[in-house]
C-alpha positions as CSV (number, residue, x, y, z in Angstrom):
1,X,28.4,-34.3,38.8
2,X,29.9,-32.2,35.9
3,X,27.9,-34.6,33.3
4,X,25.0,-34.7,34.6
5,X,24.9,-30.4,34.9
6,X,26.0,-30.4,31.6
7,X,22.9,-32.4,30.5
8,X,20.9,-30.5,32.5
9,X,21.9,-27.5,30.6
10,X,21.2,-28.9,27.4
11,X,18.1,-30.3,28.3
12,X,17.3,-26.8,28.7
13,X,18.1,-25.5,25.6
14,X,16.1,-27.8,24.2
15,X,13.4,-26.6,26.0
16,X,14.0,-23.0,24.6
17,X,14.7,-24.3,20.9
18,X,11.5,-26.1,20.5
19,X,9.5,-22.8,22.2
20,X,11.4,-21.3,19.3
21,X,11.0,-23.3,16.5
22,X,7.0,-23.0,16.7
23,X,5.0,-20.7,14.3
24,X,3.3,-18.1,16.7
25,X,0.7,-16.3,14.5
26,X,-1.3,-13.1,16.5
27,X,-4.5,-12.0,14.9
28,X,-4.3,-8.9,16.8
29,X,-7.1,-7.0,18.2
30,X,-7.7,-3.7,16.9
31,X,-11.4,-3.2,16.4
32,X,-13.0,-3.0,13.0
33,X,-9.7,-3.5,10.8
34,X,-6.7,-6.0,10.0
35,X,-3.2,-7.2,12.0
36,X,-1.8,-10.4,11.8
37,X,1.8,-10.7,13.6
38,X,3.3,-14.1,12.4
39,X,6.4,-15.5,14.1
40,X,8.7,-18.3,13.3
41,X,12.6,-18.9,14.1
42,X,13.1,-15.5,15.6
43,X,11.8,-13.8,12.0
44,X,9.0,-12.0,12.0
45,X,5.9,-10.7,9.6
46,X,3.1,-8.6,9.8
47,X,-0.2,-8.6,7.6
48,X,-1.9,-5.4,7.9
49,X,-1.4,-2.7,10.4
50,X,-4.9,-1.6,11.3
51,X,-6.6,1.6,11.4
52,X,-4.8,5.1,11.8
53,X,-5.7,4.9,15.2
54,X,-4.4,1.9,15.8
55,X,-0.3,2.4,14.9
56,X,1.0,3.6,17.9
57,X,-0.8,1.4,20.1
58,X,0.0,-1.6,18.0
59,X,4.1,-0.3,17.7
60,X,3.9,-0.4,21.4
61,X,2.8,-3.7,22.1
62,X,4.8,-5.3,19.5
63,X,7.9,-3.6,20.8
64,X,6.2,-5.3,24.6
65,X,6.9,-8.8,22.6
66,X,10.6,-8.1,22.4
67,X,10.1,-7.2,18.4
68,X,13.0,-4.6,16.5
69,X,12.7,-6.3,13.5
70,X,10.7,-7.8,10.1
71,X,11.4,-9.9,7.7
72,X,8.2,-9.1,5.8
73,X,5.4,-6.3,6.1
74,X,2.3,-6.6,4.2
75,X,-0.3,-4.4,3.2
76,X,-3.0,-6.5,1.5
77,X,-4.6,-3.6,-0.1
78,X,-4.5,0.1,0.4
79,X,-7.9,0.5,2.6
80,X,-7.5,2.6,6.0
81,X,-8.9,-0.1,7.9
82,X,-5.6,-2.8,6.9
83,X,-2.7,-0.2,6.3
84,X,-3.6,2.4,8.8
85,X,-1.0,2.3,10.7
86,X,2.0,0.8,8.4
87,X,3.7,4.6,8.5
88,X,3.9,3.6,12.1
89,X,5.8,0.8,12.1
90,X,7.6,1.8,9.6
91,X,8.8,4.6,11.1
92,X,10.3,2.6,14.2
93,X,11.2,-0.7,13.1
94,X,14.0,-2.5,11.3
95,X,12.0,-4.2,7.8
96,X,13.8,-6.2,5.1
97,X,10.7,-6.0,2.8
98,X,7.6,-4.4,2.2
99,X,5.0,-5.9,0.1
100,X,2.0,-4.2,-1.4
101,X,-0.2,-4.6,-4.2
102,X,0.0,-2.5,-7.8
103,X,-2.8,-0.5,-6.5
104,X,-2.6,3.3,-5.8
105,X,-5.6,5.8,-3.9
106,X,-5.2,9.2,-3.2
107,X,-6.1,9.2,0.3
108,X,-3.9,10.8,3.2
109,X,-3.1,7.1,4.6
110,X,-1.9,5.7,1.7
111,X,0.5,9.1,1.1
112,X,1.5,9.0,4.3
113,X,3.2,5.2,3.7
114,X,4.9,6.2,1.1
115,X,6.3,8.7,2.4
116,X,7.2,6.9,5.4
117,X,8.7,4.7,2.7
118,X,10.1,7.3,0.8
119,X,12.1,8.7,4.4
120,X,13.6,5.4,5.2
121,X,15.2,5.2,1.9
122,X,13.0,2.3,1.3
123,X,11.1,0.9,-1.8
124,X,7.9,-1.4,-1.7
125,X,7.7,-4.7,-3.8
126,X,4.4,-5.8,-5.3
127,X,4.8,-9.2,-5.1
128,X,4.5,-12.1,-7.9
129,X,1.6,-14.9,-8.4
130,X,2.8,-18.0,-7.4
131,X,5.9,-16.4,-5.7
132,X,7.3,-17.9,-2.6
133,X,8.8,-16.0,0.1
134,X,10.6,-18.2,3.7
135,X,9.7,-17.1,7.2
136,X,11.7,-19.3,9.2
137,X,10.6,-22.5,8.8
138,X,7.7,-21.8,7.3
139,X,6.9,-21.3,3.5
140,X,4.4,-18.7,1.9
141,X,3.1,-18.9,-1.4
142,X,1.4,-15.9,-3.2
143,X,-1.8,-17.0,-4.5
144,X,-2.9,-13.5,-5.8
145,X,-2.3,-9.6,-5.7
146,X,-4.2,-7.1,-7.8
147,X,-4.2,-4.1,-9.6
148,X,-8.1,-3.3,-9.8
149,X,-7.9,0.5,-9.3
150,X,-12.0,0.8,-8.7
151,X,-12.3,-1.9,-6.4
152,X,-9.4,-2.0,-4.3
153,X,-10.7,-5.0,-2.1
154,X,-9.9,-7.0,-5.2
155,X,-6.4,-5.7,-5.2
156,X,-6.0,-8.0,-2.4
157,X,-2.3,-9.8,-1.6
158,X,-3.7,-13.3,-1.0
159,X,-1.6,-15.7,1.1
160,X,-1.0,-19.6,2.2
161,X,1.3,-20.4,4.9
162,X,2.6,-24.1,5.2
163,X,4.4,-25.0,8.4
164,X,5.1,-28.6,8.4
165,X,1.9,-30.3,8.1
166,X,-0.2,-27.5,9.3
167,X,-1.7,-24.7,6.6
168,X,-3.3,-20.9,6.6
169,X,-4.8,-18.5,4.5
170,X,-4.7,-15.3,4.6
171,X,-7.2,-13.5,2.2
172,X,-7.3,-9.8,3.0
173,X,-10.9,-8.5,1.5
174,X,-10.6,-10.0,-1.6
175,X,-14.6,-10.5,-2.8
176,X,-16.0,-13.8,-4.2
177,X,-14.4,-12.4,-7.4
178,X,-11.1,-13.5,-6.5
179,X,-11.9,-16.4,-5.0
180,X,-13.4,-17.6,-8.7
181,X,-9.6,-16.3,-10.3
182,X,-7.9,-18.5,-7.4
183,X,-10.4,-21.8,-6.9
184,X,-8.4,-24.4,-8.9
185,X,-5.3,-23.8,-6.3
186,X,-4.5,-25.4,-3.3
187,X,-6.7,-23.6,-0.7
188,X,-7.4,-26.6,1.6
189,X,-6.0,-25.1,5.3
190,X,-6.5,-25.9,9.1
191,X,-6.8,-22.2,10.1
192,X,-8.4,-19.6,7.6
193,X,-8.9,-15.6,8.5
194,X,-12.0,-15.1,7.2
195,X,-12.1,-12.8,4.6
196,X,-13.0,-9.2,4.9
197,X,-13.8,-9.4,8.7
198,X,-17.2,-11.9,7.7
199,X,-18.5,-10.2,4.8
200,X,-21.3,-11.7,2.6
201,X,-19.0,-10.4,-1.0
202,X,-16.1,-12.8,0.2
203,X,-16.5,-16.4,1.4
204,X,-18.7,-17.7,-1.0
205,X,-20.0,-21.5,-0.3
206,X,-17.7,-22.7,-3.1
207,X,-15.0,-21.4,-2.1
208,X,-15.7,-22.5,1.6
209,X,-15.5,-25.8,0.3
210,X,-12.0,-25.9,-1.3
211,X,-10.5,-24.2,2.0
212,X,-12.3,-26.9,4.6
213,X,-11.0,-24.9,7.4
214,X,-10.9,-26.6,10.7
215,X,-10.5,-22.9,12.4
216,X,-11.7,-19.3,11.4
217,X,-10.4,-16.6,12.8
218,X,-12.8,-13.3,12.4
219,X,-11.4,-10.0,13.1
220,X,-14.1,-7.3,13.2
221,X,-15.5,-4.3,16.1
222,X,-17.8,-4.8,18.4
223,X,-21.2,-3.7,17.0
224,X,-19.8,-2.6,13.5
225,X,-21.7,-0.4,11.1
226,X,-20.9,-3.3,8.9
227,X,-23.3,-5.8,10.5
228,X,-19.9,-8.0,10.0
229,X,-19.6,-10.7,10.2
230,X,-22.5,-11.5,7.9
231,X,-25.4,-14.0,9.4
232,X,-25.3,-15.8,5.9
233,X,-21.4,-16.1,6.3
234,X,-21.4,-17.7,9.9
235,X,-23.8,-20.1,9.0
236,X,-22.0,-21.0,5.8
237,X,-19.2,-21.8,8.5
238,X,-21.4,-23.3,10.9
239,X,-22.5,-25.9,8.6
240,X,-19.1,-26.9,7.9
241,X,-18.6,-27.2,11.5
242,X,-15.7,-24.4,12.0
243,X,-14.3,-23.4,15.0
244,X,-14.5,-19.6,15.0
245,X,-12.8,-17.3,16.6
246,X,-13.8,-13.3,16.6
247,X,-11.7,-10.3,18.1
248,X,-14.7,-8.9,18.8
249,X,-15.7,-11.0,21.2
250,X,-12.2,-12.6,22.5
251,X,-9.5,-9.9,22.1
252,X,-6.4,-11.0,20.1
253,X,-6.3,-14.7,19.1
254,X,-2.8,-16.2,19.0
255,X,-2.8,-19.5,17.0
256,X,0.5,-21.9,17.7
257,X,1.8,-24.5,16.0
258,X,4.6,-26.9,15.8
259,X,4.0,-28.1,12.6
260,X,1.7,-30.9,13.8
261,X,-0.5,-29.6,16.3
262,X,-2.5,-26.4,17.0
263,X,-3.2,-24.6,20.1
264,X,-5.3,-21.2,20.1
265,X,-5.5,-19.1,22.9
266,X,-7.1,-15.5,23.5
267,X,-6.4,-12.6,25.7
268,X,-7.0,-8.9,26.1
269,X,-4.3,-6.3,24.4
270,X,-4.3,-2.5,24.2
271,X,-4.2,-2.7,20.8
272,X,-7.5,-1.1,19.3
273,X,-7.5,2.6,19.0
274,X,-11.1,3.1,19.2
C-alpha cells in the first residue's frame, strides 16, 4: 500500500512539473497600447506595461497570478502607449533587470520611470544586438534596439523567443525601416505580435514573408483613432493564411506551449484603463 501511495504522489508531481515547465506568454489586454507577460520555470518577463492608465490595473492582476517577481522588464521604446505604466510595477515588484533602448523624451512618463528607477536604487540596461538573455527554459535573442531620437518607434527593443521547437517575435513599433536593418536574420516564428498594434509603417510584405507566422497576435482598442490595425496589413496576413488574434475583439490572449505544441486561449481581464 505504501508503494503504490508513494507513486501516486509522484505521479503527481509530475503532473505539476510539466504545468510548470510550459512557456505561458499573456498578451494582455489593455486597450490601445502594449503588455506581454511571458512565463517559463517559475521566472517571469514583461514586454511593455501599457498606458498610464493602465499600471495599477495591470499591477493588480499580475499580483492575482501569484507574481512578486521579474526576471526581465522591457520597455521597447519610450512611447506612453508601451511604458505607461512601467513606474508601476516598478514600484511594487521585485525585478532583476530592466531593459530599455538608448532613447530618451522629455515627457512626464518617461521621467516618471526613471525616477521610479532612480528610487529603487536601480539602473536600466540598454541591451546588446545579438545578445542573449535565459527565461527559464526558454532563450531570447536581441535582434535590434535603437537610438533614433526623432523617431522613437525605430528605437524599438526587437525580440525572438525559442522554446524548444516553438518560436516568437516580439517587434514593438519598429516601422518597415527596421525590418530592412534586421531581414537577413532568422525571423521565421509560429506566433508573431504584430507590430505596432497593425500599422501599415510596420509589417511590410517582405518582411511578412521571412516571419511565416502560423499565429498573430494584434493588440489594439476597440475603435482606435488609429484605424489600427490597418485593412492593407490584415490582408497581407490573410493571404498568408494567419491565425489572428486581436485584444480588441477577444480580451487578453494567453498563448501556451510545451516546446512542441501550441494552445491559445482568450478571456476577459480588468486590465485596460480606459
Amino acid at each position: 500500500k505504501n508503494n503504490n501511495k508513494d507513486k501516486i504522489i509522484q505521479e503527481d508531481i509530475n503532473v505539476v512539473d510539466i504545468i510548470d515547465s510550459n512557456l505561458n506568454i499573456y498578451f494582455i489586454d489593455v486597450g490601445q497600447a502594449d503588455c506581454v507577460l511571458i512565463q517559463n520555470d517559475n521566472e517571469n518577463m514583461l514586454i511593455d506595461a501599457g498606458n498610464n492608465e493602465d499600471g495599477e490595473k495591470i499591477v493588480k492582476y499580475l499580483k492575482q497570478l501569484g507574481i512578486t517577481n521579474f526576471k526581465y522588464i522591457v520597455g521597447t521604446h519610450p512611447h506612453e502607449d508601451h511604458i505607461g505604466g512601467l513606474d508601476n510595477l516598478i514600484k511594487e515588484f521585485n525585478i532583476e533587470e530592466i531593459l530599455l533602448p538608448n532613447a530618451y523624451t522629455t515627457t512626464k512618463t518617461f521621467e516618471d520611470i526613471l525616477t521610479s528607477i532612480e528610487d529603487k536604487k536601480m539602473n536600466f540596461t540598454v541591451p546588446e544586438i545579438d545578445s542573449e538573455l535565459t527565461l527559464g527554459e526558454s532563450k531570447i535573442k536581441v535582434l535590434y534596439t535603437g537610438d533614433n531620437p526623432t523617431d522613437l518607434n525605430d528605437a524599438s527593443i526587437v525580440l525572438r523567443l525559442d522554446f524548444g521547437s516553438n518560436s516568437f517575435l516580439f517587434t514593438g513599433d519598429a516601422t518597415e525601416k527596421v525590418e530592412k536593418q534586421i531581414i537577413n536574420k532568422d525571423l521565421k516564428v509560429d506566433v508573431y505580435k504584430v507590430a505596432h498594434h497593425g500599422s501599415s509603417y510596420s509589417n511590410s510584405d517582405i518582411f511578412l514573408e521571412k516571419v511565416k507566422p502560423t499565429y498573430g497576435i494584434i493588440s489594439c482598442g476597440k475603435d482606435n483613432s488609429y484605424g489600427h490595425p490597418h485593412k492593407e496589413v490584415i490582408e497581407r496576413l490573410n493571404k498568408r493564411k494567419v491565425k489572428l488574434y486581436r485584444t480588441d475583439e477577444l480580451g487578453t490572449v494567453l498563448v501556451v506551449s510545451d516546446g512542441t505544441d501550441i494552445e491559445i486561449s482568450n478571456f476577459k481581464t480588468d486590465t485596460n484603463g480606459d
